[in-house]
C-alpha positions in Angstrom: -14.2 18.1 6.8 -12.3 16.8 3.7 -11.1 12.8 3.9 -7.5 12.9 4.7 -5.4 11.6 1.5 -4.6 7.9 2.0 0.0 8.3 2.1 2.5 6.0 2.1 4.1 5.3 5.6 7.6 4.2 5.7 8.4 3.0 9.4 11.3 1.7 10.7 11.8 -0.9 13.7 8.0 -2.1 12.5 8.1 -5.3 14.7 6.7 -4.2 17.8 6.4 -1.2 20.2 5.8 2.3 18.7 6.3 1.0 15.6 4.0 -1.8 15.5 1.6 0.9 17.1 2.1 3.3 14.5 1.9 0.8 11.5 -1.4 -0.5 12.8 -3.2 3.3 13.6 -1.5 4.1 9.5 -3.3 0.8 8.4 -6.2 1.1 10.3 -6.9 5.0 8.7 -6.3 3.5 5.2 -2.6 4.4 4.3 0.0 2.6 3.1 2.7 1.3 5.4 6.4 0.2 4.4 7.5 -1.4 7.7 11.3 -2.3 7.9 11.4 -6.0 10.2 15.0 -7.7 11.2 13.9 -11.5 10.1 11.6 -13.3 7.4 9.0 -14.4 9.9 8.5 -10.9 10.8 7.9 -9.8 7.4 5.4 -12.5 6.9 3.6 -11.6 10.2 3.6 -7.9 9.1 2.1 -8.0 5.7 -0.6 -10.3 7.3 -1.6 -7.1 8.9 -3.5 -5.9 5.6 -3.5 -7.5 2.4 -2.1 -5.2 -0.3 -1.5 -2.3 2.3 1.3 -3.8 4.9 4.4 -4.7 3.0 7.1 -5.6 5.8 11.4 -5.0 4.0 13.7 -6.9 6.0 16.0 -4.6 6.5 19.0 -3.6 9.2 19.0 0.6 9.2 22.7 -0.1 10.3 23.8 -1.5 6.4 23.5 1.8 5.2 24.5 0.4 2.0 21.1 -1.7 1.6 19.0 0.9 2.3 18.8 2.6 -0.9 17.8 -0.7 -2.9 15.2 -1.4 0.3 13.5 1.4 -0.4 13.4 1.5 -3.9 11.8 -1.7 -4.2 9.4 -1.5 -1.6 8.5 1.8 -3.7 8.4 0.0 -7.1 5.4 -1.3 -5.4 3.7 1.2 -3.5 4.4 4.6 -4.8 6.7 7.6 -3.6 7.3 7.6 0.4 5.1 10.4 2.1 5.9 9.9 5.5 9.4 8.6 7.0 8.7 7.4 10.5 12.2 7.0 12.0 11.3 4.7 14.8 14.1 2.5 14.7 16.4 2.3 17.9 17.2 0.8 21.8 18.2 1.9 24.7 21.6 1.6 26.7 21.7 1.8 30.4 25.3 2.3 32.0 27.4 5.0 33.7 29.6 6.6 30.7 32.9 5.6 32.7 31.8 1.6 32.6 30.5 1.5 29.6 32.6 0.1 26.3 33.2 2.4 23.8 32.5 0.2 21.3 28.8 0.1 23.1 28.9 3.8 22.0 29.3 3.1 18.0 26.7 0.8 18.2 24.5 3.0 19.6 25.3 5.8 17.4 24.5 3.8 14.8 21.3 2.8 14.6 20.2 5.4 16.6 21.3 8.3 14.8 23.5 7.6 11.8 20.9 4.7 10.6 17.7 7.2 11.2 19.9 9.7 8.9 20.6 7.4 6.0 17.0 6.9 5.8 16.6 10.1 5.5 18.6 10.8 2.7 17.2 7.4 1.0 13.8 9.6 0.6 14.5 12.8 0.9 15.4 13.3 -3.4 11.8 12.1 -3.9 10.7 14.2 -1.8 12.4 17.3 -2.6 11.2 17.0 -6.0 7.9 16.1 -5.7 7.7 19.0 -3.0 6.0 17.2 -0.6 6.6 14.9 2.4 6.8 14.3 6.2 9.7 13.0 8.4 9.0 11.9 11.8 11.7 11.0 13.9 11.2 9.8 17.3 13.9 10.8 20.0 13.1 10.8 23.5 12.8 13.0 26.9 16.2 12.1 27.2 17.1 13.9 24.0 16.3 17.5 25.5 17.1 16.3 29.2 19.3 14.3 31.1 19.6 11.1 33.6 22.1 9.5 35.3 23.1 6.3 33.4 21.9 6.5 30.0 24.9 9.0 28.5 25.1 6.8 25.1 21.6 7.0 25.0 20.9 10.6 25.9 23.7 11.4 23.4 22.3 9.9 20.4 18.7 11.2 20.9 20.2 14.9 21.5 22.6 14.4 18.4 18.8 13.3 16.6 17.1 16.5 17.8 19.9 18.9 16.5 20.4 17.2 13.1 16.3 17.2 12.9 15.8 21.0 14.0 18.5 21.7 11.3 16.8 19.6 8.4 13.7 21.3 9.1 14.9 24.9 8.6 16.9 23.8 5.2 14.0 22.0 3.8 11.3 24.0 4.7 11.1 26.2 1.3 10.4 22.3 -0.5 7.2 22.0 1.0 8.5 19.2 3.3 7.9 19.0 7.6 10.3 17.4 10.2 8.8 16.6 13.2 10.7 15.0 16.4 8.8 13.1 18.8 9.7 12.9 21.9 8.1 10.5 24.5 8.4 10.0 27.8 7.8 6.7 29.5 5.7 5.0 27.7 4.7 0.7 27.8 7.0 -0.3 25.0 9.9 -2.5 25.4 12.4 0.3 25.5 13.1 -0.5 29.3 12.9 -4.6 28.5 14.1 -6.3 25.8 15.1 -3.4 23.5 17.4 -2.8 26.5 21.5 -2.8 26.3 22.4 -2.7 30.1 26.7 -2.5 30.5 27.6 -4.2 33.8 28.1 -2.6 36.6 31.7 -2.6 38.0 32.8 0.8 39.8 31.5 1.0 43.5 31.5 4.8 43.4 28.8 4.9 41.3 26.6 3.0 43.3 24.8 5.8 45.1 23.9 7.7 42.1 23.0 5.0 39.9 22.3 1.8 41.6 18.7 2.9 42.4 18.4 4.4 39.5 18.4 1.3 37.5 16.6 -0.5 40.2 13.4 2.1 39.9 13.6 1.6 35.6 13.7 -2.4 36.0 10.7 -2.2 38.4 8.3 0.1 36.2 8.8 -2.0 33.4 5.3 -2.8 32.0 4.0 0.2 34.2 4.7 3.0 32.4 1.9 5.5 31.9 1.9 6.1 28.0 0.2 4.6 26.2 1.6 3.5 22.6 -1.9 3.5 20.5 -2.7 7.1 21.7 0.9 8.3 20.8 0.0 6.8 17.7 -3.1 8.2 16.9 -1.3 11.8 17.9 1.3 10.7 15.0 -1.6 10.6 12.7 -3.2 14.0 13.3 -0.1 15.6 13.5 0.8 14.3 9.7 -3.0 16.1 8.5 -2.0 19.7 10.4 -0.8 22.2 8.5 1.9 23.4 10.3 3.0 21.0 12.9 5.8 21.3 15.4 9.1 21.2 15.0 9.4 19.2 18.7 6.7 17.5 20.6 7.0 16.1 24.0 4.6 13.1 24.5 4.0 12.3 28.4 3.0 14.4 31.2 6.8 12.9 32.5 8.3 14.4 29.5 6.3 17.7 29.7 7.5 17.9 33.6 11.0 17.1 33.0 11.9 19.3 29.8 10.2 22.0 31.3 12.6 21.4 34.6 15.9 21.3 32.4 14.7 24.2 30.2 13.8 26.2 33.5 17.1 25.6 35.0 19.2 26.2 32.0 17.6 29.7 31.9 18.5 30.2 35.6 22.4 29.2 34.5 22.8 31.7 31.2 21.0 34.4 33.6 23.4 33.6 36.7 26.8 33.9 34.1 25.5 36.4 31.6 27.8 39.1 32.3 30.7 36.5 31.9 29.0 35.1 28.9 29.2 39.0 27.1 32.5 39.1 28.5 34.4 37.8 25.4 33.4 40.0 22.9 35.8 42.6 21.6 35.6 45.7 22.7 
């Protein structure tokens, strides 16, 4: 078997969980990784991870108007972008009627509409050069729903459409789009990357209450494990025609298969009502 070609990574939210994962599986097969941190003693911490391979950018994927300069810099130094790794986001836990609105902007934004602007920050290149990989990494909760994560669920679904969309307009340029989408896994999604509104309507205690009782207490305990997903990441960037949507988790594979089973059931239960519209 050939050597894979050493690529440049680009990899948002590099600090720690998936990312971190994913910059360190990158660096360990002998690419290149861009890894956007949030302070100066992360950068320094990240580039200590390989001398003259690990350059950390500070960089906030919410100032969409820094991005542009972010990445053109960091590629002054390493070359074109090859792979785009949106990894980038949190979580926010609360019932859509006690949750701020203003809790659903921020979400929103670096979830979806800062994953998008780095998109279009390496996109041109890649269009030209006729080459290139974008990763973005949604969530089981982007193809199914819970109780008490609406913002959430909302911006990974909003990911997943935009990202099945890009990958049927850019296909002809040579370039793949890939979402990820894990299931539990033992980052700090669930922990400190966590948003949680305060609870403050009774009615919603049955529903949700134990809900958030049962994500606090499997904190740590997830099943998936980060450096496999990682490694996954990494083979899926060498096939030649890799999916369009991949569920990571036997959780994930149980739970999209539930939502896509039932939604089938639905359209079959009101398809004469569904043709009913059409003229005649």
């Amino acid at each position: 078997m050939d050597k894979p070609a050493q690529r440049v990574f680009l990899i948002t939210g590099a600090s720690s969980g998936f990312g971190r994962a994913f910059a360190q599986a990158a660096l360990s097969a002998g690419h290149t990784v861009i890894g956007t941190v949030r302070s100066a003693a992360a950068k320094a911490e990240f580039d200590t991870l390989h001398a003259g391979r690990a350059h950390g950018v500070i960089l906030d994927v919410t100032d969409f108007a820094a991005i542009d300069a972010a990445v053109k810099q960091a590629t002054a130094l390493t070359g074109p972008v090859d792979v785009l790794i949106n990894n980038a986001g949190y979580g926010h836990e609360g019932t859509l009627e006690e949750s701020p609105l203003d809790e659903l902007v921020q979400q929103f934004n670096v979830n979806v509409f800062g994953a998008v602007a780095m998109i279009k920050a390496v996109l041109p290149s890649m269009r030209m050069r006729r080459t290139g990989h974008i990763i973005n990494i949604t969530s089981m909760a982007g193809l199914a729903t819970f109780p008490g994560i609406a913002y959430y669920s909302g911006s990974k679904f909003a990911l997943e459409g935009m990202s099945e969309t890009l990958a049927k307009e850019v296909r002809g340029f040579g370039i793949k789009v890939t979402t990820v989408a894990p299931g539990a896994f033992r980052t700090d999604w669930a922990g400190r990357s966590m948003v949680r509104t305060a609870r403050s309507i009774e009615d919603y205690d049955t529903v949700f209450a134990p809900i958030r009782r049962a994500r606090r207490a499997k904190d740590g305990k997830q099943t998936g494990d980060p450096a496999k997903a990682a490694q996954v990441l990494l083979d899926i960037v060498e096939h030649d025609n890799p999916p369009v949507h991949l569920l990571l988790g036997n959780d994930a594979l149980s739970v999209v298969r539930e939502k896509l089973s039932a939604l089938t059931a639905e359209i079959d239960a009101w398809e004469a009502v569904s043709k009913s519209t059409d003229f005649s």
